[in-house]
C-alpha positions in Angstrom: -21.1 -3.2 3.6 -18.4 -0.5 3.7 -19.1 2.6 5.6 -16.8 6.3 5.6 -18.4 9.1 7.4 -18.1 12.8 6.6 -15.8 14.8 8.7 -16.0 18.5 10.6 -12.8 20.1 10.9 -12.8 21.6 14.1 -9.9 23.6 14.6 -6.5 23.8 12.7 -8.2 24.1 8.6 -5.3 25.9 6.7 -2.9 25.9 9.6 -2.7 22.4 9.2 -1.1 22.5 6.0 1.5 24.5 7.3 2.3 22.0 10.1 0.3 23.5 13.0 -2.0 20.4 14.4 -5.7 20.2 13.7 -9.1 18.9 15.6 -11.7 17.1 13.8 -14.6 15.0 14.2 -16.4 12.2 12.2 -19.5 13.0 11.5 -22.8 11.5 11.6 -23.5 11.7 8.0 -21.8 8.8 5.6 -21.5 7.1 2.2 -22.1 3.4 2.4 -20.5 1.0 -0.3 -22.1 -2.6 -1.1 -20.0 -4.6 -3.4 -21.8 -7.6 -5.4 -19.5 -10.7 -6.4 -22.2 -13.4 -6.6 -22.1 -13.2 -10.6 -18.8 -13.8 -10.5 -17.2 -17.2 -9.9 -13.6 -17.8 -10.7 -13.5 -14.1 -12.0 -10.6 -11.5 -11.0 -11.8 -8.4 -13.0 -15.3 -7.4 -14.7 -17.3 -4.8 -16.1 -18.4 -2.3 -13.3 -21.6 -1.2 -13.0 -22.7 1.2 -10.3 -26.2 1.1 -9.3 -26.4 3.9 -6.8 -29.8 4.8 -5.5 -29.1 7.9 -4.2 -25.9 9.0 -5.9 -25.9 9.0 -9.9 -22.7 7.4 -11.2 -22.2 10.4 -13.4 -21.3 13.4 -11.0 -20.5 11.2 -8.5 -18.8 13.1 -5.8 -18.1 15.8 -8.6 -16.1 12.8 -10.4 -17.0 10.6 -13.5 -17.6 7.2 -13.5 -14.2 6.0 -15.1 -12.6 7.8 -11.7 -14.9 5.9 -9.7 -14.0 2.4 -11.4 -10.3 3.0 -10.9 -10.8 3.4 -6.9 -12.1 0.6 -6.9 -9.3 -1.0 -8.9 -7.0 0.3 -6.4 -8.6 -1.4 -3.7 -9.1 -4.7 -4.8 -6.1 -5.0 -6.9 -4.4 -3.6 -2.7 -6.3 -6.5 -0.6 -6.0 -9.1 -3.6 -10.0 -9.5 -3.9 -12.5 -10.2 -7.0 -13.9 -7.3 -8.4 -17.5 -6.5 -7.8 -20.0 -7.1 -11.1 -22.0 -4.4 -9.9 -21.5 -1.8 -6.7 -24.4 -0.2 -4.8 -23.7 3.1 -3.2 -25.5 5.2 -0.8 -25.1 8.6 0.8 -26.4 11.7 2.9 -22.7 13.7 2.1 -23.2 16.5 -0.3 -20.3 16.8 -2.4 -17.8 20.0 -2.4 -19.1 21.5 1.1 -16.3 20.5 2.9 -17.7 17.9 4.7 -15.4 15.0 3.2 -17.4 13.3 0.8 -14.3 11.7 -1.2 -13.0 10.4 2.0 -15.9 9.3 2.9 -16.3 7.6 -0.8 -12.8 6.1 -0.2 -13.2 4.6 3.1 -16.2 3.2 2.4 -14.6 1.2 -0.9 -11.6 0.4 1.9 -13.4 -1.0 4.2 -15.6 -3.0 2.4 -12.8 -4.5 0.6 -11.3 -5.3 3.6 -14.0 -6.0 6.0 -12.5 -5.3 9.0 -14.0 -6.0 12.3 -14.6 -3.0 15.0 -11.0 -1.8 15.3 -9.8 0.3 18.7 -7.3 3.3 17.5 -4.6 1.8 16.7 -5.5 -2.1 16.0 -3.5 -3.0 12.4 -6.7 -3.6 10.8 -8.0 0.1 10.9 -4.9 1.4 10.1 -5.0 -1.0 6.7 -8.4 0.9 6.4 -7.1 3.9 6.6 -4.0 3.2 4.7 -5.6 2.1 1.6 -8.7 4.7 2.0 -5.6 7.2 1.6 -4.3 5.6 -1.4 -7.8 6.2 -3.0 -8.3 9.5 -1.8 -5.2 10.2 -4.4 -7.3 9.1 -7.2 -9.6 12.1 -6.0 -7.0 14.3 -5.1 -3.3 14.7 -6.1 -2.3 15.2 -2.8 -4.3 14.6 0.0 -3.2 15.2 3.6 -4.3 12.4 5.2 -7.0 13.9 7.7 -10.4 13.3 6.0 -9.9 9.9 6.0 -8.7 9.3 9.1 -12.0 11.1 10.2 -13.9 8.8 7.8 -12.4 5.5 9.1 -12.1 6.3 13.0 -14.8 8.9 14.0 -14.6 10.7 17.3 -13.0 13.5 18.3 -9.4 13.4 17.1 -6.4 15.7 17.3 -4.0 15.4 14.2 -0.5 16.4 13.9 1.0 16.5 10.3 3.7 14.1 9.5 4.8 15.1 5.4 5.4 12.5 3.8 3.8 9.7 6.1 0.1 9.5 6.9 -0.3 11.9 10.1 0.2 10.9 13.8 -3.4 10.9 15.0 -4.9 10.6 19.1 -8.3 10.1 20.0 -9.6 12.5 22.2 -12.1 11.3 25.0 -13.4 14.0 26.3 -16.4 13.5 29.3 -18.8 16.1 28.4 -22.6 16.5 27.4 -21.6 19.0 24.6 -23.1 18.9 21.1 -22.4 20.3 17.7 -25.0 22.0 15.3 -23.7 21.7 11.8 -24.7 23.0 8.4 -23.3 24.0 4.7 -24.3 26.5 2.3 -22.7 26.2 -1.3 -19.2 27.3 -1.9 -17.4 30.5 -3.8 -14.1 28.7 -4.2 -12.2 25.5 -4.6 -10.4 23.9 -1.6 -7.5 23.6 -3.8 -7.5 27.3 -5.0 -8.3 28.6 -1.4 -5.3 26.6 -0.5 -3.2 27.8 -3.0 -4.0 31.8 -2.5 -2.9 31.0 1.4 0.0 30.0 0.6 0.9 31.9 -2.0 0.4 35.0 0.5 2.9 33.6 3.0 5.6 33.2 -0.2 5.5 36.9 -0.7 5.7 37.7 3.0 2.7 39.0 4.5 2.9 39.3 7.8 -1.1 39.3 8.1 -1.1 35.7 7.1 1.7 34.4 8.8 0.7 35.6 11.8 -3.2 34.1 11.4 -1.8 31.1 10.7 0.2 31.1 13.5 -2.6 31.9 15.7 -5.3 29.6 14.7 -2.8 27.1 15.0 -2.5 28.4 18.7 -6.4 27.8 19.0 -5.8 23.9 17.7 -3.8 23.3 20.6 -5.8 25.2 23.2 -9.0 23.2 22.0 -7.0 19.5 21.8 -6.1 20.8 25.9 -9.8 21.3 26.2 -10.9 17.8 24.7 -7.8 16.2 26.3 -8.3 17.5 29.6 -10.9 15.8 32.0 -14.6 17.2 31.3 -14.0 19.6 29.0 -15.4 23.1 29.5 -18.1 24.0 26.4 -17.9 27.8 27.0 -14.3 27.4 26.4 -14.5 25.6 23.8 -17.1 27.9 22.5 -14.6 31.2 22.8 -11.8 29.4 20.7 -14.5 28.6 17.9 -15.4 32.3 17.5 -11.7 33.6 17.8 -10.5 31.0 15.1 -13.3 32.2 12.7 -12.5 35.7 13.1 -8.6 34.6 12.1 -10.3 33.1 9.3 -12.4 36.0 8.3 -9.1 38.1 7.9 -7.9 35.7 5.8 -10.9 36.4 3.3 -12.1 32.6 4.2 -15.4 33.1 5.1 -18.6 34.9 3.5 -21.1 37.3 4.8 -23.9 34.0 3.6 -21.9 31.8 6.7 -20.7 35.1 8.7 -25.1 34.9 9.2 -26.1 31.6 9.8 -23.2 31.6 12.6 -25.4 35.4 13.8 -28.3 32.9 14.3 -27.0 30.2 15.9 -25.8 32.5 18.7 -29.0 34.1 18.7 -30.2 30.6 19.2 -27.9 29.8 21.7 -24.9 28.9 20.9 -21.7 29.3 23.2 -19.2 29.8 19.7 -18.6 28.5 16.2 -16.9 28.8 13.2 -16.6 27.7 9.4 -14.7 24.1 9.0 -12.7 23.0 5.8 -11.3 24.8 3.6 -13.6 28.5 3.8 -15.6 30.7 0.6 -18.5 29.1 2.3 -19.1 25.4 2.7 -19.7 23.7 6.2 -20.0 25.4 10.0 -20.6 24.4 13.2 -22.1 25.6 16.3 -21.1 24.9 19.7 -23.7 24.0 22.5 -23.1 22.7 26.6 -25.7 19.9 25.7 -27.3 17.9 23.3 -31.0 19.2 24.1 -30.0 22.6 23.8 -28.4 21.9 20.4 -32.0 20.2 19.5 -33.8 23.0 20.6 -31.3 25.5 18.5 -32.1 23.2 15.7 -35.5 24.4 15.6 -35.5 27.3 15.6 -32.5 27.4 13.2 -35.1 25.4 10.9 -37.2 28.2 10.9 -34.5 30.9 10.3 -32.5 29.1 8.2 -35.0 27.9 5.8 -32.8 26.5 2.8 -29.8 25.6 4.7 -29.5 22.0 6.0 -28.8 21.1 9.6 -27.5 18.7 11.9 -26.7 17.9 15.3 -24.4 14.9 17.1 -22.7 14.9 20.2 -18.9 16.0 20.4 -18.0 12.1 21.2 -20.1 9.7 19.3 -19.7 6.3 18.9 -16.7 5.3 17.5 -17.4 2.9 14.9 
């Protein structure tokens, strides 16, 4: 079985692109990938068929099924395998919310093809993950940066520093602290590729507004890879440089009055910070809490509040497999 989790970015979403560093975190929901070669001996190619129980094959991650065969393609034709007679794939991800999905997709594909044991940071077997999860992720998307699937293949908490045209340079953070995450998405207003786009076509014509937010909430990426980095880290802190990255975000026209209110409630609730993550227009968020329980219990109530929107909660270091 192949497994890629969904990602939160943390800190660093549009700054990033620019060359400013970034935080993110796997996240505890995934796509799994099963491939089935039994009806196959002697073969090297076949028919695919997808049998997906909880993810049609049409609309797959917003892609078709033809797009879908040729990742698969990639990654067996890459690790010299058999292709799979028929492929079984499950997953939790919601596509187009900015919690990774087609990372998620491509990772899982990698690293069943590749079966790779448990792999520390750097052991040459993730990276091969990694590696060949980021030459799928271009089937997706034309250009991908590299950070959703690193996010997808490691999990943790990981700082990222661009690194045009290589994969990025990537550090686990380790951070000994009780604090949790709250996480939710509501649907999305814009593209991440048009969002992208309007960003940087702002700083081309010289506004100073969006230079100058960009600047700062790459600023608040490095403060908060400090506060992960550092010893225990300090929640409250790390609560403050969620709020004043989503305010650089808001003047950037990145957020929406539907997200601006769910992240009112989870302060209500109790929440020290929090902030959109990915790409903006609505999409994913995440509230910041100095312990799991108190994260559960904000949960609950946010249930209540929040009626239609899902929610989550994980601890800022979980496991890291």
């Amino acid at each position: 079985m192949g497994i890629g989790h969904g990602k939160l970015l943390l800190f660093g979403e549009h700054a990033v692109v620019h060359g400013y560093p970034a935080v993110g975190i796997g996240c505890d929901r995934k796509t799994t990938v099963t491939f089935d070669r039994d009806d196959l001996p002697g073969e090297t190619s076949h028919p695919i068929e997808i049998a997906g129980r909880q993810v049609p094959a049409r609309g797959l991650f917003g892609e078709d099924a033809s797009t879908f065969g040729r990742a698969v393609e990639c990654a067996v034709s890459a690790a010299g395998s058999k292709a799979p007679g028929k492929i079984n794939i499950e997953s939790d991800l919601p596509p187009g919310v900015g919690l990774g999905s087609s990372a998620a997709l491509s990772a899982a594909i990698a690293s069943e093809t590749l079966t790779p044991e448990n792999a520390e940071l750097h052991d040459p077997a993730k990276r091969r993950v990694w590696e060949l999860a980021h030459d799928i992720e271009h089937i997706y998307h034309g250009t991908p940066s590299g950070i959703d699937t690193a996010l997808a293949v490691y999990r943790g908490a990981l700082a990222v520093y661009p690194n045009p045209p290589q994969l990025p340079r990537i550090e686990a953070l380790h951070p000994q602290t009780d604090m949790a995450i709250l996480y939710g998405y509501i649907p999305r207003t814009g593209a991440t590729g048009t969002l992208v786009a309007s960003i940087r076509e702002a700083l081309e014509t010289g506004s100073r507004p969006t230079r100058d937010a960009l600047e700062a909430l790459g600023a608040l990426s490095r403060r908060a890879i400090e506060v992960l980095a550092g010893g225990y880290a300090d929640a409250a802190a790390f609560g403050e440089l969620a709020d004043r990255a989503h305010r650089e975000l808001q003047s950037l026209g990145l957020s929406t009055s539907e997200l601006d209110e769910c992240l009112v409630a989870g302060r209500r609730a109790g929440a020290l910070g929090g902030k959109l993550s990915g790409a903006g227009g609505g999409g994913a968020w995440f509230l910041v809490f100095d312990e799991r329980p108190r994260a559960d219990a904000a949960l609950r109530t946010l249930q209540e509040r929040l009626r239609n929107v899902p929610l989550s909660v994980q601890s800022i270091t979980p496991p890291n497999h």
